[in-house]
C-alpha positions as CSV (number, residue, x, y, z in Angstrom):
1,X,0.0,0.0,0.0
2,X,1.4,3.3,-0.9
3,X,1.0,6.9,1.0
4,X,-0.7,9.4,-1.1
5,X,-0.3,12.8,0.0
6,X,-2.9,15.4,0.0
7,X,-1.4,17.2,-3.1
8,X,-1.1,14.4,-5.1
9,X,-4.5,12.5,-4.2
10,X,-6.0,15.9,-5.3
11,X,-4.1,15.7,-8.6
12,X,-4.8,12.4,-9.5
13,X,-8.9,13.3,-9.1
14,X,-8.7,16.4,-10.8
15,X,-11.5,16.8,-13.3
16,X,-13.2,13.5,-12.1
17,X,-16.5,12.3,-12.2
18,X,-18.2,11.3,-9.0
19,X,-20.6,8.7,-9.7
20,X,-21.2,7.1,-6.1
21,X,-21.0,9.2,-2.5
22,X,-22.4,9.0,1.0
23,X,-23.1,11.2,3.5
24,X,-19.5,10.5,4.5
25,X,-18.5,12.0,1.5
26,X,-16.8,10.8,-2.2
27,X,-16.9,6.5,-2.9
28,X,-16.5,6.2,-6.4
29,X,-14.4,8.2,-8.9
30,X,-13.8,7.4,-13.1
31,X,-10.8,10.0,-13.5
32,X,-10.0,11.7,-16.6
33,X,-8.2,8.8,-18.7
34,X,-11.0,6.2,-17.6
35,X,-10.0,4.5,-14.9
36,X,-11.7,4.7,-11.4
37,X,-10.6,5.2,-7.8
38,X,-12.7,3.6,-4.9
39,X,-12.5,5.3,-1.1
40,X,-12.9,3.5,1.8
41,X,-13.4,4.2,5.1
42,X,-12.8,2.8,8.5
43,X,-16.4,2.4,9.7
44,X,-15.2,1.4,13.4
45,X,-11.8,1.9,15.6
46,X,-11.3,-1.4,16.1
47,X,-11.8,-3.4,13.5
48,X,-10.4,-6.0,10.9
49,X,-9.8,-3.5,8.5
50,X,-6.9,-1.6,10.5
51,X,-4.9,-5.0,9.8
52,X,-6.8,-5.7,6.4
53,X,-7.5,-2.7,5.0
54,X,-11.0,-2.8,2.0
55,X,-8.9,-1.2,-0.4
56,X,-6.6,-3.8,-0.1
57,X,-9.1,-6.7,0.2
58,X,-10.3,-5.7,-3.4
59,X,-6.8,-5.7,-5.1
60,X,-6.3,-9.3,-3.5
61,X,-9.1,-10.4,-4.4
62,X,-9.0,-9.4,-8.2
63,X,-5.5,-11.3,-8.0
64,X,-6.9,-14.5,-6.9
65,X,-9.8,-13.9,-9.3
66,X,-7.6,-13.4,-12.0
67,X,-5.9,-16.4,-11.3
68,X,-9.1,-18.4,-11.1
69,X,-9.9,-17.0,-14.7
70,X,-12.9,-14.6,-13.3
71,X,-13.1,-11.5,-15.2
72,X,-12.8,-8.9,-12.8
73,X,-11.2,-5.3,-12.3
74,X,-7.3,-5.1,-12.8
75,X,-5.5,-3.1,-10.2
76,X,-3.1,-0.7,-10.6
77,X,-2.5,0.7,-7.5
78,X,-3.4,0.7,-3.8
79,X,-3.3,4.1,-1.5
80,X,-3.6,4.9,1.6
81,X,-4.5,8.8,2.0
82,X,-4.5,10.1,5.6
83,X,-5.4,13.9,4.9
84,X,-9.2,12.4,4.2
85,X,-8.5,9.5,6.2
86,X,-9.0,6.7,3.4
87,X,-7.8,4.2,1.8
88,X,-8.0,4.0,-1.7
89,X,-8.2,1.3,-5.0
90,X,-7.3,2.8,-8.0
91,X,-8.4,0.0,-11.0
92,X,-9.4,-0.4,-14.6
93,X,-12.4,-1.2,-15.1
94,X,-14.7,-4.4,-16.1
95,X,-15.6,-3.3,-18.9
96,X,-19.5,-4.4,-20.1
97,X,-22.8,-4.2,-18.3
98,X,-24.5,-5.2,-15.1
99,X,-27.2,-7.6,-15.4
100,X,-29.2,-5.8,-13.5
101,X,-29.0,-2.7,-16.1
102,X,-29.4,-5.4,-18.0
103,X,-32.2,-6.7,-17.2
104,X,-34.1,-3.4,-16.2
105,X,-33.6,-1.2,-19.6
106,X,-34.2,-1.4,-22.8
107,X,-30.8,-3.0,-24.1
108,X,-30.9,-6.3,-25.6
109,X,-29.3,-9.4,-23.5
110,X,-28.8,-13.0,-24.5
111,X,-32.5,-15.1,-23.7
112,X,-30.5,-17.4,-21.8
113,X,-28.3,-14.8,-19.6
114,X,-30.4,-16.0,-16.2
115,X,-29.3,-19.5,-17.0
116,X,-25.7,-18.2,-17.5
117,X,-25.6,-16.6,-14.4
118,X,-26.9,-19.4,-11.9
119,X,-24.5,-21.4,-13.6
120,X,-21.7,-18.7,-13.3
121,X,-22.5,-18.6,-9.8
122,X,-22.5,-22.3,-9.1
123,X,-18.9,-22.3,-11.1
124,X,-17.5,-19.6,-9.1
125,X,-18.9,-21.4,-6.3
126,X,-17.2,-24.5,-6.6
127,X,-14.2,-22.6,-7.0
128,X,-14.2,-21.3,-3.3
129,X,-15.4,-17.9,-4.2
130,X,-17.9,-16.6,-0.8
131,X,-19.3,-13.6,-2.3
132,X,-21.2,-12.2,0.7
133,X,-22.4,-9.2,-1.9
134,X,-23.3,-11.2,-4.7
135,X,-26.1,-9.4,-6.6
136,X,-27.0,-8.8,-10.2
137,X,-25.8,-5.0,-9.6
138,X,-22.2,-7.1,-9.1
139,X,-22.0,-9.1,-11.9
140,X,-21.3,-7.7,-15.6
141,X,-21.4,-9.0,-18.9
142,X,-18.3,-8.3,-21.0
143,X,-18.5,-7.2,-24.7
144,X,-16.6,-10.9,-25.1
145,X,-19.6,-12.4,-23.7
146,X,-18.5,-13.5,-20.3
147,X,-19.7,-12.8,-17.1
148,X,-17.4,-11.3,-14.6
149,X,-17.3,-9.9,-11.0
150,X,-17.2,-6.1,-9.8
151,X,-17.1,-4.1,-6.2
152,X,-15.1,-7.4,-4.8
153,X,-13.8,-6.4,-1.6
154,X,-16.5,-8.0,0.4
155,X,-15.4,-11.6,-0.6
156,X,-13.3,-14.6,0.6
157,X,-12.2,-17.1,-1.9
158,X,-11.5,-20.4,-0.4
159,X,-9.2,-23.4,-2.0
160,X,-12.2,-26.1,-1.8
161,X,-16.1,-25.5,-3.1
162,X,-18.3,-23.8,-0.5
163,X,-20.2,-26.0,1.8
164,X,-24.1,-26.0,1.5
165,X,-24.6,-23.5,4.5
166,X,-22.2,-21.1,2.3
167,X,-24.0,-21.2,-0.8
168,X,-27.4,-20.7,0.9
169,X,-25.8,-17.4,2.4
170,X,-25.1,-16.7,-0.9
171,X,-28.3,-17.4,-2.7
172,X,-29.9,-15.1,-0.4
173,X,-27.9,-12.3,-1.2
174,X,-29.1,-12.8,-4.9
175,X,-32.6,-12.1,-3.9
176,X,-32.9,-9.4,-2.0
177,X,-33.7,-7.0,-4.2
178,X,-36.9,-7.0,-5.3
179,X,-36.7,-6.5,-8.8
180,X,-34.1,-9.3,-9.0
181,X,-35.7,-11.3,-7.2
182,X,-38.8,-11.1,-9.7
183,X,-36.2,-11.5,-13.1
184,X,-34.4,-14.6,-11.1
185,X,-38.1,-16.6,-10.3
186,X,-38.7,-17.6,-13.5
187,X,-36.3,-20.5,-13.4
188,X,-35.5,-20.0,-10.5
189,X,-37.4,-22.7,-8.2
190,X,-35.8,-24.8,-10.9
191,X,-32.0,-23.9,-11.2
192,X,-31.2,-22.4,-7.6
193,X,-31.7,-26.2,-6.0
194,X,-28.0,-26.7,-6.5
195,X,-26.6,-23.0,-5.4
């Protein structure tokens, strides 16, 4: 992890485009040649993340990702900045679409992308991968077709399949928005028995 200074953080987001906040302030930044820069902040003093920090969880993860063959960000840098108090992931992007943009516009989509994706998620599944914040908002399809992972720091990737309790955690996650939810029950009382 590398120390940004003030000076510098604010160069490198100069002219950027803010396209998530809180009311903790900046999350998400695309800067000016296309790549983005995710804050994080310590939500709690004592926590996992002083050892572990999010920022740093997320470039892991893409690394073991990448080695599993998941399309996923690719890092270029981790910072810590202590003038805001963050830590920060600067990344190319995945590029493609969410499902769930997918799914709610206009654009056209393969008629078998739900299939695809419970099968994506049983793969990724049997490769370790415990996505605690697995939703269709976090999973893109790439302009090559595939389907791929985004917003990855809440994760743990395992070296043996999940267990049935861990897939069930996981399955729930994928419902809880309403909306997806609704797209996923067509098939799913029929293709979620083995998630």
């Amino acid at each position: 992890m590398h120390k940004l200074d003030h000076q510098d953080y604010l160069k490198l987001r100069e002219n950027c485009k803010v396209i998530e906040q809180d009311g903790f302030g900046d999350k998400v930044m695309i800067l000016q040649d296309g790549t983005f820069l995710k804050l994080f902040r310590r939500k709690r003093l004592i926590t996992s993340a002083a050892i572990w920090p999010y920022a740093q969880r997320f470039a892991d993860n893409a690394k073991k990702l990448e080695k599993l063959g998941i399309p996923c960000p690719k890092i270029i840098q981790v910072y810590r900045i202590p003038s805001i108090e963050r830590d920060a992931v600067h990344y190319h992007p995945l590029p493609g679409t969410t499902l769930r943009d997918l799914h709610s516009g206009d654009a056209e989509y393969p008629d078998d992308l739900r299939e695809r994706f419970l099968k994506f998620v049983d793969h990724i599944q049997d490769l370790g991968v415990y996505f605690r914040s697995i939703h269709l908002g976090n999973v893109v399809l790439t302009p090559e077709g595939e389907l791929g992972l985004i917003d990855i720091s809440d994760m743990k990737i395992f070296r043996r399949p999940l267990s049935k309790w861990q897939r069930k955690r996981n399955e729930e996650h994928m419902v809880r928005d309403a909306e997806d939810a609704l797209w996923l029950d067509l098939i799913k009382s029929n293709e979620t028995k083995s998630l």
